[in-house]
Backbone bond lengths (Angstrom), bond angles and torsions (degrees), N, CA, C in turn:
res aa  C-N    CA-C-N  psi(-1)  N-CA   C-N-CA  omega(-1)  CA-C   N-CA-C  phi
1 X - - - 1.442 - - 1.529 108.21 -
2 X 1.206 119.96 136.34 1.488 141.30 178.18 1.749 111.92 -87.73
3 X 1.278 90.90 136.18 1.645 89.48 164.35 1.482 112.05 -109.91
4 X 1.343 127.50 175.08 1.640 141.95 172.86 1.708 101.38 -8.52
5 X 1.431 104.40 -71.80 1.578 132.22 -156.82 1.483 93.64 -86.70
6 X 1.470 125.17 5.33 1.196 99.82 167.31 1.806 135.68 93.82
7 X 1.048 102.14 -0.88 1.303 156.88 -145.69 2.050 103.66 -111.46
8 X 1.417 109.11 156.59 1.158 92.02 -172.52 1.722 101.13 -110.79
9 X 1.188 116.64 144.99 1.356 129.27 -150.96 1.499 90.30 -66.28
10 X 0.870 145.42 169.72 1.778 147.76 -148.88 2.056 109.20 -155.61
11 X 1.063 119.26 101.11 1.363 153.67 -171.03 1.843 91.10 -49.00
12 X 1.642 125.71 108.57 1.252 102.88 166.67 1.690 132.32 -67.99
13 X 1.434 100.12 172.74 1.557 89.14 170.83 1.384 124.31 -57.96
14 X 1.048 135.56 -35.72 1.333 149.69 -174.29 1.526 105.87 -49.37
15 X 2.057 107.39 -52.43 1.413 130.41 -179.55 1.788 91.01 -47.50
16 X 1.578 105.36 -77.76 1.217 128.80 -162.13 1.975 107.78 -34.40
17 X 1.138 101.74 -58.77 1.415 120.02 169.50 1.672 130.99 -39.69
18 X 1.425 89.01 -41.69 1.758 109.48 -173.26 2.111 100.54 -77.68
19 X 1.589 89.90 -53.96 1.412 109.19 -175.63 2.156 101.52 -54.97
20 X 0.629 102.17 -33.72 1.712 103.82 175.21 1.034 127.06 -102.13
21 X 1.156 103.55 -12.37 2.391 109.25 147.30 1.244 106.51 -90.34
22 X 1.391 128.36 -6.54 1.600 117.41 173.20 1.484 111.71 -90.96
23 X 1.498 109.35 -35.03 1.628 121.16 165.45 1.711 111.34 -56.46
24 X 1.048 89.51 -89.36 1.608 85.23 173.17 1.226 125.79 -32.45
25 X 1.291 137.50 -45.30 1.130 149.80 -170.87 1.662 114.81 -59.50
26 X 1.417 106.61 -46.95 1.637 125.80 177.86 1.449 89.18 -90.21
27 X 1.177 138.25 -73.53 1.917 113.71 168.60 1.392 111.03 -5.51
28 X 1.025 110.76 -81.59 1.527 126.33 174.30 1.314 90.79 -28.98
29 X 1.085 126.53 -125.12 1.476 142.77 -156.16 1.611 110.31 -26.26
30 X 1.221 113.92 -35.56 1.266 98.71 178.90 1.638 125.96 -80.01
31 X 1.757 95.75 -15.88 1.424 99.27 161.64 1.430 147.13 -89.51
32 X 1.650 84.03 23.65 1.380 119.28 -178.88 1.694 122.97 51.36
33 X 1.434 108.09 43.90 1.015 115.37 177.72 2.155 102.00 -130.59
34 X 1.380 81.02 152.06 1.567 110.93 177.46 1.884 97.32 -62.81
35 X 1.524 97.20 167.64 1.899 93.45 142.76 1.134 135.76 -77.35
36 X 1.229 108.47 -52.54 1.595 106.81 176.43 1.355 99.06 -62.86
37 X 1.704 169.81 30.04 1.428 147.14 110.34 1.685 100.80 -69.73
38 X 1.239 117.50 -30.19 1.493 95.76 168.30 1.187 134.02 -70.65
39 X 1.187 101.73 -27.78 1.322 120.28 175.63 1.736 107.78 -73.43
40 X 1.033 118.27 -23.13 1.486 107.33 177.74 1.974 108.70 -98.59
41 X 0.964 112.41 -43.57 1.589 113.61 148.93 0.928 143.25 -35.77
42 X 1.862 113.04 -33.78 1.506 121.42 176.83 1.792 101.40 -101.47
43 X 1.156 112.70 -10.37 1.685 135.46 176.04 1.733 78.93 56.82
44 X 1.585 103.17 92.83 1.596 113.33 159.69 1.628 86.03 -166.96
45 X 1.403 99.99 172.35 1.425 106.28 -167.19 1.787 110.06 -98.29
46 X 1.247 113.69 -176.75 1.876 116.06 -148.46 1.200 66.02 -79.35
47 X 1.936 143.48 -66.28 1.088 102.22 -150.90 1.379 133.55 -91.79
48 X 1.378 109.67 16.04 1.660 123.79 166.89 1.464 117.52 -45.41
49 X 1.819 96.91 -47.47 1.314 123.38 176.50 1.572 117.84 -65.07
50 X 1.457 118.02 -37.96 1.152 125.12 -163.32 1.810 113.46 -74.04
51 X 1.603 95.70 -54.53 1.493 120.01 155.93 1.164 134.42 -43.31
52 X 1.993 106.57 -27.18 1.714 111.31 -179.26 1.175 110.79 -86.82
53 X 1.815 114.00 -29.84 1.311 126.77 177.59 1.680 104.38 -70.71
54 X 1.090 110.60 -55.72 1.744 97.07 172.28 1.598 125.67 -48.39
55 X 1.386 116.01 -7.34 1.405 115.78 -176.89 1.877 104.17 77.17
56 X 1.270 119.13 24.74 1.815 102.29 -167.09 1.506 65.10 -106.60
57 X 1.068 154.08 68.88 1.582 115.39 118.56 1.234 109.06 105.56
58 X 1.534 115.90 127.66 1.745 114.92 -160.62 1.654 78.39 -168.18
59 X 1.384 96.00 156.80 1.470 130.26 -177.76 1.347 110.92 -74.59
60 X 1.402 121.24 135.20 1.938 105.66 -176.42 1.752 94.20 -42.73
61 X 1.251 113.13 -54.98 1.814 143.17 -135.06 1.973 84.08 -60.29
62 X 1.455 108.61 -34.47 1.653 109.65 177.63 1.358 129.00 -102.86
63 X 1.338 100.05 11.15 1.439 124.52 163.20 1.389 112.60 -98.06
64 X 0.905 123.42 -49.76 1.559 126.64 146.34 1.714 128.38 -19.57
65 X 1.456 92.18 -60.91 0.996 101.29 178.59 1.131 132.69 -51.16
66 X 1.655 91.08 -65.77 2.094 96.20 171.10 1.319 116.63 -73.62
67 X 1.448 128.97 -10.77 1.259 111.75 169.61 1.675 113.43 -75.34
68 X 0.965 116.00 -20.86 1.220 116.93 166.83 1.360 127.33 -69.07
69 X 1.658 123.92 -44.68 1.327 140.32 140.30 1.564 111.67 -21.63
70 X 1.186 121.78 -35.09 1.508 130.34 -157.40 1.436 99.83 -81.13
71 X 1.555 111.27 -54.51 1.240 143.16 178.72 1.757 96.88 99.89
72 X 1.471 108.02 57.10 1.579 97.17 172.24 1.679 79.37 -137.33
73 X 1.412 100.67 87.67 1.489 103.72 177.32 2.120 99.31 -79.92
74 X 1.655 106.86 -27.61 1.370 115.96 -158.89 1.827 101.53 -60.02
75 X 1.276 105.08 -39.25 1.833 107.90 151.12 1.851 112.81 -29.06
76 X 0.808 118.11 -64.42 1.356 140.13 -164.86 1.988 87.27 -61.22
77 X 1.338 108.83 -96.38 1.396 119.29 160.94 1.750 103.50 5.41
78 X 1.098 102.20 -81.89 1.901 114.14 -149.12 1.872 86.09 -56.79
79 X 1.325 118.91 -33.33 1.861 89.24 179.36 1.171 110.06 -91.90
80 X 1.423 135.33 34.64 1.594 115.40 142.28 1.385 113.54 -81.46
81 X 0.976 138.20 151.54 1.538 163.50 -176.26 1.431 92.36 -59.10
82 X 1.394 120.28 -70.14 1.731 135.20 -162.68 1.052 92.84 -67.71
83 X 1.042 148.31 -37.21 1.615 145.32 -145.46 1.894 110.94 -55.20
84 X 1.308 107.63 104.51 1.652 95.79 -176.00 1.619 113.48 107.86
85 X 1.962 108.53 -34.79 1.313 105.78 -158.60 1.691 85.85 -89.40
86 X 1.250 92.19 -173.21 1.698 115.78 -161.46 1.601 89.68 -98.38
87 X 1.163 135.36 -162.06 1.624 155.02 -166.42 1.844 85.37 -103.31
88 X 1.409 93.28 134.64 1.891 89.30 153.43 1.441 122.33 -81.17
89 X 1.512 118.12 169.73 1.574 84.42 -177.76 1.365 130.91 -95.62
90 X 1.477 102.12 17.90 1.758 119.83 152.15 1.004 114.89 -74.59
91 X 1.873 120.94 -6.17 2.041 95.65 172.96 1.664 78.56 -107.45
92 X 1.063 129.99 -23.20 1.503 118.61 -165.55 1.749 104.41 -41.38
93 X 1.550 100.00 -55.95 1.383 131.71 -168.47 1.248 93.30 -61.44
94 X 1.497 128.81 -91.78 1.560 104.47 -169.68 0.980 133.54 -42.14
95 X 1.704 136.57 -36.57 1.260 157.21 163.38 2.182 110.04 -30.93
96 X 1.417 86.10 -57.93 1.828 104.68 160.46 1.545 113.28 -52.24
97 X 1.406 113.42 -52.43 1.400 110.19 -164.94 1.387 111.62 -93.76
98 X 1.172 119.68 0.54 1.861 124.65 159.75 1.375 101.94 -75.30
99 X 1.510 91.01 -67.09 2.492 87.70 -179.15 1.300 93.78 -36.83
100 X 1.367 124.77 -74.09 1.864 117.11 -140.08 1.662 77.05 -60.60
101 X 1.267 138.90 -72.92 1.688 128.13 -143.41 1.803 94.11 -62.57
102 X 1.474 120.65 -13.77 2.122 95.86 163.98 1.428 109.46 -78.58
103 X 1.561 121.50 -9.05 1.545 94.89 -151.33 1.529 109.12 -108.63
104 X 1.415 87.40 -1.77 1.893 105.67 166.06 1.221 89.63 -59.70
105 X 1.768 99.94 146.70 1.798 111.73 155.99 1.657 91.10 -158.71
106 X 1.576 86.17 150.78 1.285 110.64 -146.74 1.744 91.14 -101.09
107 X 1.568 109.80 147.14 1.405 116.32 -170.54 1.337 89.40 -90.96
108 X 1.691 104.75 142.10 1.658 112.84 148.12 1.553 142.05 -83.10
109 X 1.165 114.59 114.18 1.735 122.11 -170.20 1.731 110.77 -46.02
């Protein structure tokens, strides 16, 4: 879906929120665990769990958590920027010019 400018129409938080207590939630279940074992696995409390699954709102730091609990850390992964890409060739370059500046050694007088 398009907006005015053409642009792609943009998912609210609320959307965003609901859609990642419904993920998690069937995660959950399919890994055949309760909340309260998630909740003791992700070391956050039953109703950390209860609240994340409702979509009301959780801390990045406890989103973290249970996605990690889940073992779909690769979630986590896909929002770094770098993730997958190669070096730019401004880290290539510094990366080069640290080695060459270790492999100097300096003569003794």
């Amino acid at each position: 879906m398009a907006d005015a400018l053409g642009g792609i129409t943009r998912r609210s938080i609320d959307d965003y929120e609901t859609r990642i207590a419904e993920q998690i939630r069937a995660l959950r279940i399919r890994n055949d665990l309760d909340q309260a074992a998630l909740a003791e696995v992700a070391n956050v409390s039953l109703g950390t769990i209860q609240n994340l699954e409702q979509g009301k709102g959780s801390s990045l730091r406890t989103v973290i958590k249970v996605v990690r609990a889940l073992g779909r850390e690769e979630w986590l992964e896909r929002l770094d920027p770098q993730h997958g890409l190669p070096p730019s060739p401004m880290q290539q370059l510094r990366a080069e010019r640290r080695a060459t500046a270790r492999q100097r050694v300096r003569r003794s007088s």
